[in-house]
Backbone as numpy.savetxt, mean C-alpha at the origin, in Angstrom:
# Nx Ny Nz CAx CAy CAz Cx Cy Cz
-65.37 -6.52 -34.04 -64.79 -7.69 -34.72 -64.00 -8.54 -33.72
-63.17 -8.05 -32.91 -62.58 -8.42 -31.88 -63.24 -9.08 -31.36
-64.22 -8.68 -30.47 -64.94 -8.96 -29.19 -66.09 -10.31 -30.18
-66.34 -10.19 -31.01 -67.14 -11.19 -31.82 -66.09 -12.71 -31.49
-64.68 -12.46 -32.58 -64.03 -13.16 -32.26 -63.67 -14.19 -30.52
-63.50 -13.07 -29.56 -63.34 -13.46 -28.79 -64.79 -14.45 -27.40
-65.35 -14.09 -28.19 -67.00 -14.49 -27.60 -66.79 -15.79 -28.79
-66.33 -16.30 -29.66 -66.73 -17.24 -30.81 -65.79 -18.51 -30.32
-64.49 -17.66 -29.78 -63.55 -18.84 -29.20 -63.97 -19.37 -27.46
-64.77 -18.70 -27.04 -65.61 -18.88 -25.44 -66.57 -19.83 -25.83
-67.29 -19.66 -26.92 -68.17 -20.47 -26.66 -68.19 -22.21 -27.42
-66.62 -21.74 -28.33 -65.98 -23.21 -29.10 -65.36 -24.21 -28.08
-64.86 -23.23 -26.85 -64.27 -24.12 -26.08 -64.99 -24.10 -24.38
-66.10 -24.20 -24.26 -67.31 -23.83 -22.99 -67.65 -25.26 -22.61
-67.82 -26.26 -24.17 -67.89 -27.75 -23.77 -66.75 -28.05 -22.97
-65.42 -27.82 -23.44 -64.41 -28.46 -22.76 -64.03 -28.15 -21.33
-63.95 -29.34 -20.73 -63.53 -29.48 -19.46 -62.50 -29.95 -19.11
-61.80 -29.74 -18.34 -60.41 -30.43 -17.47 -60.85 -32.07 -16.62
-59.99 -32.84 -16.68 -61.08 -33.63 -16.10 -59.73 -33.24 -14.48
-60.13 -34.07 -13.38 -59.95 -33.83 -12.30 -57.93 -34.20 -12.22
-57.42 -35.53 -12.38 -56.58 -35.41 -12.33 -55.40 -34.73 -13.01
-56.00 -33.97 -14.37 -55.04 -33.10 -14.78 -54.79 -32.18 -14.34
-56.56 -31.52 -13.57 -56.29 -30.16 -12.85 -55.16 -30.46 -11.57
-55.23 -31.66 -10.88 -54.30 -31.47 -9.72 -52.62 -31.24 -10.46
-52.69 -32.22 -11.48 -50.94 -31.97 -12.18 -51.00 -30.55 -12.17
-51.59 -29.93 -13.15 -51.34 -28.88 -13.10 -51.59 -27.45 -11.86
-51.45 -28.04 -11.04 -51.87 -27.48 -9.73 -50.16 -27.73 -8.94
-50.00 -29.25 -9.19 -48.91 -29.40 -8.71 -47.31 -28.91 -9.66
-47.84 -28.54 -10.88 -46.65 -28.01 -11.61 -46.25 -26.73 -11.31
-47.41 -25.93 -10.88 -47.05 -24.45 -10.63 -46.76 -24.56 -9.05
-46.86 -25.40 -8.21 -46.47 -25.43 -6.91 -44.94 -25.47 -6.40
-44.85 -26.44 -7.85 -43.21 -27.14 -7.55 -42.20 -25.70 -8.59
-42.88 -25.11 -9.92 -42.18 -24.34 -10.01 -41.89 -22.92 -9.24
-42.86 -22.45 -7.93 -42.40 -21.43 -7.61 -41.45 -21.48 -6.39
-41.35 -22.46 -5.64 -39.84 -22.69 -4.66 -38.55 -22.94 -5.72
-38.56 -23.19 -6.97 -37.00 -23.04 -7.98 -36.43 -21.61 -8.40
-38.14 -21.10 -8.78 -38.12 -19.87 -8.91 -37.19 -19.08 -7.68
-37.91 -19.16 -6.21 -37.21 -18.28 -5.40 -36.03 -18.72 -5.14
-35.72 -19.86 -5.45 -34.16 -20.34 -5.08 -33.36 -20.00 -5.86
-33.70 -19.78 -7.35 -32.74 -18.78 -8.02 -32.69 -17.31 -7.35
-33.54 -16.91 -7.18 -33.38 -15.19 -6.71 -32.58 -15.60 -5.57
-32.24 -16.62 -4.38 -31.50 -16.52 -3.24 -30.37 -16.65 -3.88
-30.26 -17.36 -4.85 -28.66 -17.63 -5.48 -28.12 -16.36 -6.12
-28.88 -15.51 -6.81 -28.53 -14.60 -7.45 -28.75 -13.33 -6.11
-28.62 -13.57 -5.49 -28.85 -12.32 -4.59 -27.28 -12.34 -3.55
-27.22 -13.92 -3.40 -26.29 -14.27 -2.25 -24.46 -13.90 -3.21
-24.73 -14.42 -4.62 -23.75 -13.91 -5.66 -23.63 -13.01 -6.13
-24.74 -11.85 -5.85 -24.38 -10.78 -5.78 -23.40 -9.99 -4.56
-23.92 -10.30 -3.38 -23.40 -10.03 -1.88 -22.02 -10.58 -2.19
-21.21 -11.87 -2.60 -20.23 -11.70 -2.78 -19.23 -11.18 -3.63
-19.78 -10.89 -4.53 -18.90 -10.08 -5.55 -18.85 -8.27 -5.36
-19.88 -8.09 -4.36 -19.67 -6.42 -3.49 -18.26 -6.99 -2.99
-18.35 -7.96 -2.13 -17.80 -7.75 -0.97 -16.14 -8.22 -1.84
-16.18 -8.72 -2.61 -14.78 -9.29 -3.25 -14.42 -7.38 -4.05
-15.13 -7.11 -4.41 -14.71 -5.43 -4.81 -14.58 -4.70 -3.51
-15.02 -4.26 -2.26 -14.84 -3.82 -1.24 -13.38 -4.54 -0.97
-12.94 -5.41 -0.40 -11.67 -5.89 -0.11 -10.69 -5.90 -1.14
-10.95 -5.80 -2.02 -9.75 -5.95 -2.93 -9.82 -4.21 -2.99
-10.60 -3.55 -3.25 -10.61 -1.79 -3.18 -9.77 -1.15 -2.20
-10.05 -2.23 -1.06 -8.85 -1.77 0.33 -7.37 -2.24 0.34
-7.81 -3.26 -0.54 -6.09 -3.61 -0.71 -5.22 -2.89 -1.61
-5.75 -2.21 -2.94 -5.50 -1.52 -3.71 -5.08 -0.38 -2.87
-5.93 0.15 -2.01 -5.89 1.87 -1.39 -4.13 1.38 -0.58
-4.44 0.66 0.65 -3.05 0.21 0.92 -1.92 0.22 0.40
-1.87 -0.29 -0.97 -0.65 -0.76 -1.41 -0.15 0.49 -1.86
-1.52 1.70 -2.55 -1.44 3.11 -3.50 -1.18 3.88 -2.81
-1.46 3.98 -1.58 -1.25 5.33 -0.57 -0.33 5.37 0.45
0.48 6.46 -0.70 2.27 6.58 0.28 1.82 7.08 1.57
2.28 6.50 2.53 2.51 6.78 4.19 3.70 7.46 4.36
5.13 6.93 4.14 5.99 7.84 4.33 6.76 8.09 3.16
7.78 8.77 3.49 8.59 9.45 2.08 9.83 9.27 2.75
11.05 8.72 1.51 12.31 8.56 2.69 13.10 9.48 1.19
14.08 9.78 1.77 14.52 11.36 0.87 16.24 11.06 1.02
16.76 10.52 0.11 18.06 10.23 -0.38 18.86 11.74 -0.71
19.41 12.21 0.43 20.17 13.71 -0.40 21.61 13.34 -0.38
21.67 13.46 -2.03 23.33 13.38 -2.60 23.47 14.78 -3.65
23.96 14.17 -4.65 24.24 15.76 -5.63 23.37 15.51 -6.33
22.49 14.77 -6.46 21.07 14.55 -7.10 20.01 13.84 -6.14
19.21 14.80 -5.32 18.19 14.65 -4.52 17.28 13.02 -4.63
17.14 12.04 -4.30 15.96 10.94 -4.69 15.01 11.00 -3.50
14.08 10.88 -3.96 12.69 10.54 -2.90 11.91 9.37 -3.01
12.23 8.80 -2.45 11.25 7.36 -2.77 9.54 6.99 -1.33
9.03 7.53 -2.48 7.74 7.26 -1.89 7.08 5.85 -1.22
6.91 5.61 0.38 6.81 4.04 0.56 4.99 4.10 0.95
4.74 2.87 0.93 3.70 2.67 0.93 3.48 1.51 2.48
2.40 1.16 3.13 2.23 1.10 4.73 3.16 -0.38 4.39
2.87 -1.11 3.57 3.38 -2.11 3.71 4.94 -2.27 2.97
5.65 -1.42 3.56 7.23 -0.96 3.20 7.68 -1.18 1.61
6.82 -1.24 1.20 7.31 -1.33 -0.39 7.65 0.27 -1.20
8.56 0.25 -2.31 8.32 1.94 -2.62 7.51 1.73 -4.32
6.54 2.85 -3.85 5.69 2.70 -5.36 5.85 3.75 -5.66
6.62 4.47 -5.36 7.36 6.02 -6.39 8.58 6.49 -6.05
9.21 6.84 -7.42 10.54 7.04 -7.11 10.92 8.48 -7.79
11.44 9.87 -7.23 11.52 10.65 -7.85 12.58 11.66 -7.61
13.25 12.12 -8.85 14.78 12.50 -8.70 14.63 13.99 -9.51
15.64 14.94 -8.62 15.29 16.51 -9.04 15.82 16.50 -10.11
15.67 16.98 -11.27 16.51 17.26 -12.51 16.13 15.89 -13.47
17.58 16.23 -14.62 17.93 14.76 -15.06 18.61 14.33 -14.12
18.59 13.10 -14.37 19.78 12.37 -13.60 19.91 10.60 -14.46
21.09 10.34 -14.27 21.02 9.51 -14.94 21.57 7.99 -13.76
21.43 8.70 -12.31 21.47 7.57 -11.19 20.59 6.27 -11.21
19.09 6.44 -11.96 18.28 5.94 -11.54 18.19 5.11 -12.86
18.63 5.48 -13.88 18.55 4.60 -15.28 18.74 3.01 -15.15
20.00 2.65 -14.61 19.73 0.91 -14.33 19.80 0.59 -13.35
18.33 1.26 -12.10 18.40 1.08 -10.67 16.64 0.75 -10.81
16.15 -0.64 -10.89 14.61 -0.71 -10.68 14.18 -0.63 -8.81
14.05 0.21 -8.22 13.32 0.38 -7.03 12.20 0.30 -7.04
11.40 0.57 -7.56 9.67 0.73 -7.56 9.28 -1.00 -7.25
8.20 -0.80 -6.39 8.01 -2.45 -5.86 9.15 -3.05 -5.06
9.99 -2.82 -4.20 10.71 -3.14 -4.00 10.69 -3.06 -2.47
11.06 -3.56 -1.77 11.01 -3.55 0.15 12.00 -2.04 0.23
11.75 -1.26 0.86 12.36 -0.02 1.48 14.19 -0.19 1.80
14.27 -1.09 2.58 15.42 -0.96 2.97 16.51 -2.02 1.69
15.80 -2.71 1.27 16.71 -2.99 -0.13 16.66 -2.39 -1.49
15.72 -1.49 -1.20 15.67 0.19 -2.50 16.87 0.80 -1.89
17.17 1.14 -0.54 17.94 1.98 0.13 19.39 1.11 -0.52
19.35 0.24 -0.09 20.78 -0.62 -0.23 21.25 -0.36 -1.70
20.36 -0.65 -2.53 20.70 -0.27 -4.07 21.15 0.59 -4.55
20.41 1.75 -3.64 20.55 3.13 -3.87 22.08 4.02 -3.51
22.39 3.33 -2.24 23.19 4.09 -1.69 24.80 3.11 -2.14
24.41 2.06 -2.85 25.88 1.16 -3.32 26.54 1.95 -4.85
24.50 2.31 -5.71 25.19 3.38 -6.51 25.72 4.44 -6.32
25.35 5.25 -5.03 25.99 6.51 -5.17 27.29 5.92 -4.55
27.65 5.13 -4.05 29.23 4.48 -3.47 30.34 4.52 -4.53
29.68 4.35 -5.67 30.42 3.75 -7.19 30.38 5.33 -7.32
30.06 6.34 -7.18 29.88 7.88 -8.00 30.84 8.61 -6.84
31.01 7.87 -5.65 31.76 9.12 -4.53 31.31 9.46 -3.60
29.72 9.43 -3.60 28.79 10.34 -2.92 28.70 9.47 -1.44
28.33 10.74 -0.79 28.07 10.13 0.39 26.79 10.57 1.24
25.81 10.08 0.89 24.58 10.39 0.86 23.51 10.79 2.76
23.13 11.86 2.86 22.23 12.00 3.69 20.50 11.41 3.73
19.61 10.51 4.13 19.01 10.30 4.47 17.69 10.86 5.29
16.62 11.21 4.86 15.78 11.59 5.88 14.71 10.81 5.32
13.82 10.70 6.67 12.69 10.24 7.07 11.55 10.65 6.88
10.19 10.99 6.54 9.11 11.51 6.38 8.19 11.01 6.87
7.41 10.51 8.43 5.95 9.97 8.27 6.03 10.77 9.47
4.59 10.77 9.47 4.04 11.75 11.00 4.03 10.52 12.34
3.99 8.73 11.90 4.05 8.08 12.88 5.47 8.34 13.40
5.50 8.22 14.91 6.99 8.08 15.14 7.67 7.12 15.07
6.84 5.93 15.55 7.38 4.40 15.89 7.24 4.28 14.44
6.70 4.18 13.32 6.60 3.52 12.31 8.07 4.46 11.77
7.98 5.73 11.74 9.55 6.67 11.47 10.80 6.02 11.78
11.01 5.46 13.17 11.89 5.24 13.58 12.47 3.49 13.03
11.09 2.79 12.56 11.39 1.29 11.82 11.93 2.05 10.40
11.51 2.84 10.02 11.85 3.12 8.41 13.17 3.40 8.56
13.86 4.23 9.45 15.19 4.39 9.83 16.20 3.49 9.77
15.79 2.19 10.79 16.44 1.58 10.67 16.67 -0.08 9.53
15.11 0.05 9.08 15.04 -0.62 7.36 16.32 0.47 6.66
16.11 1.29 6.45 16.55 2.48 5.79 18.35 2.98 5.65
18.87 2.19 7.05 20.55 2.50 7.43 20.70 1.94 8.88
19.80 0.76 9.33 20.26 0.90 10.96 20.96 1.76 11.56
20.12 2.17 12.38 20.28 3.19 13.73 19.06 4.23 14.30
19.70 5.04 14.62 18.36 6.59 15.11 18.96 7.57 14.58
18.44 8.44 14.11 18.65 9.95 13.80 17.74 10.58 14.55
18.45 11.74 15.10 17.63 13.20 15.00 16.17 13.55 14.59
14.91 13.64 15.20 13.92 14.02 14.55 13.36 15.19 14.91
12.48 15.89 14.02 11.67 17.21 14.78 10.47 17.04 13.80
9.45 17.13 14.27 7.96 17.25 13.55 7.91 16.56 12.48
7.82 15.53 12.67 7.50 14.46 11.84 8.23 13.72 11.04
9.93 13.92 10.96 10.45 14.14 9.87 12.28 13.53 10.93
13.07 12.64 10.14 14.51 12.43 10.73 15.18 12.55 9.61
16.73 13.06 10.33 17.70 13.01 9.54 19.05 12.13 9.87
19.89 11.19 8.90 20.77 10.78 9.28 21.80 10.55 8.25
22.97 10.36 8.65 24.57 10.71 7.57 24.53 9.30 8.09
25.31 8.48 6.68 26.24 7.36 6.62 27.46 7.57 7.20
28.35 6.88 7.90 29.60 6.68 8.67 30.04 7.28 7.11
31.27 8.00 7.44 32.05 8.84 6.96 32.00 9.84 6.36
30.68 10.31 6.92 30.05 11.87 6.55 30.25 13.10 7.38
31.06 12.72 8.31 30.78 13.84 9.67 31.82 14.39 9.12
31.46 15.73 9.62 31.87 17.05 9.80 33.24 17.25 10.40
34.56 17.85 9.99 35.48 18.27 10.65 34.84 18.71 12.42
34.15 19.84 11.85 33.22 19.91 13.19 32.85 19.30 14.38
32.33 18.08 13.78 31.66 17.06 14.57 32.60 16.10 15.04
33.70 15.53 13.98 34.74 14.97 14.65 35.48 15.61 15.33
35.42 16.76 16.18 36.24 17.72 16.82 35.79 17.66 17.98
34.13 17.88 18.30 33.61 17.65 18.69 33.59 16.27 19.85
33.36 15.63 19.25 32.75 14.32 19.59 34.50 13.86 20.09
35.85 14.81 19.92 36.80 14.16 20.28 37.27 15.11 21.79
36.60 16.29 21.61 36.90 16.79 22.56 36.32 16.69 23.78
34.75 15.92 23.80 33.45 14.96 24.63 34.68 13.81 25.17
35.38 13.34 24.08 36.07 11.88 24.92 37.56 12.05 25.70
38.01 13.86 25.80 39.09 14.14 26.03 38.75 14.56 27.43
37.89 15.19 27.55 37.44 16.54 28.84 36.37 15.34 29.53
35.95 14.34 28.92 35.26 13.19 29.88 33.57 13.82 30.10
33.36 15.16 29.38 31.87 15.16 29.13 31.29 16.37 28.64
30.38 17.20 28.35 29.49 17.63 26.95 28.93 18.61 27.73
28.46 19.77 27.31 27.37 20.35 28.10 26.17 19.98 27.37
26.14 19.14 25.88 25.35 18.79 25.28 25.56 17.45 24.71
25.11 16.58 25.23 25.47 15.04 24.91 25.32 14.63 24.02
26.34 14.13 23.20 26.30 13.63 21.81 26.24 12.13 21.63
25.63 11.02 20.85 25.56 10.35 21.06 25.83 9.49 19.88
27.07 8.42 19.78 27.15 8.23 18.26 26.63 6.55 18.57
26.04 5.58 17.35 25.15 4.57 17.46 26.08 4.06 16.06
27.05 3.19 16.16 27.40 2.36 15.15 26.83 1.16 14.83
25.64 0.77 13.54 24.71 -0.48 13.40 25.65 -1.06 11.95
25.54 -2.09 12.14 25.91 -2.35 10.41 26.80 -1.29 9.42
27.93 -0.97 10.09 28.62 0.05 9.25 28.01 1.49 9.01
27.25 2.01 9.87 26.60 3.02 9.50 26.72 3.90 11.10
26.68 5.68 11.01 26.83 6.02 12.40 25.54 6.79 12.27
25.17 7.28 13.30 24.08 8.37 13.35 24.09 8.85 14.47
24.11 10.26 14.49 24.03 11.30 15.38 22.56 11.91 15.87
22.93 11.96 17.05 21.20 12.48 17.45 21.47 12.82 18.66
20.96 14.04 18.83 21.43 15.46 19.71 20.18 15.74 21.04
């Protein structure tokens, strides 16, 4: 029945012919539509390539901003750790216990050494007189966090510094460091670094 049909419409339309200039139109319609054709696929190919590449860079900027490099470690009578990230900002902030230091103190997002400043004006208001350490395995980048952190140098050993705010030292150390300026010298040289109101010892 099919094939009847289809032999019935072959031979209804066998008279008809194209005459010459339609065949060229239509010769020239399918010519002109397949260069639009591929120029969409270059467009959609080339807009694809940038929207990888806008997720690739923005993916790296994300990793950057998310992945703590160093750790700077506030020790008072309630421990703080503020996690920094390469580009000195702190995107975590974390305190042993309760504590109720950190309740109207926003640090998170914040530049390192003005988290520090915040930090250490509250424990000023509480008494405390807070120790400082350092955490990155860079040294040079350690030693900028330091001084973002309290201007000066501290003390380091494996990866890691420690330093006291001016008026933290030790009966000890002021004994010390007075008996270095009495006897005119040390069998172990002590070295005190006053920056911006702040001292640090480093042995």
């Amino acid at each position: 029945m099919r094939e009847n049909l289809d032999e019935q419409l072959r031979r209804a339309f066998a008279p008809i012919e194209a005459e010459e200039p339609m065949r060229q139109q239509a010769v020239r319609a399918v010519r002109a539509a397949a260069p639009a054709k591929h120029r969409r696929h270059k467009l959609r190919l080339a807009f694809g390539c940038l929207v990888l590449a806008l997720v690739v860079l923005a993916g790296g900027g994300w990793y950057r901003y998310l992945d703590p490099s160093a750790r700077v470690v506030v020790q008072a009578d309630v421990p703080v750790e503020l996690a920094v990230n390469r580009a000195d900002r702190v995107i975590a902030v974390q305190a042993d216990g309760s504590s109720e230091l950190l309740t109207d103190l926003d640090l998170k997002g914040k530049e390192v050494g003005e988290a520090c400043s915040l930090l250490y004006a509250a424990l000023a208001e509480r008494g405390q007189q807070p120790q400082v350490t350092v955490h990155c395995n860079d040294s040079q980048r350690r030693q900028q966090l330091q001084r973002r952190c309290g201007q000066g140098k501290a003390s380091a050993s494996q990866g890691s510094a420690a330093a006291q705010p001016q008026g933290s030292q030790s009966s000890a150390q002021q004994g010390r460091e007075q008996s270095c300026i009495s006897s005119g010298g040390c069998g172990q040289k002590t070295q005190i670094e006053r920056r911006q109101g702040h001292a640090w010892q480093e042995e």
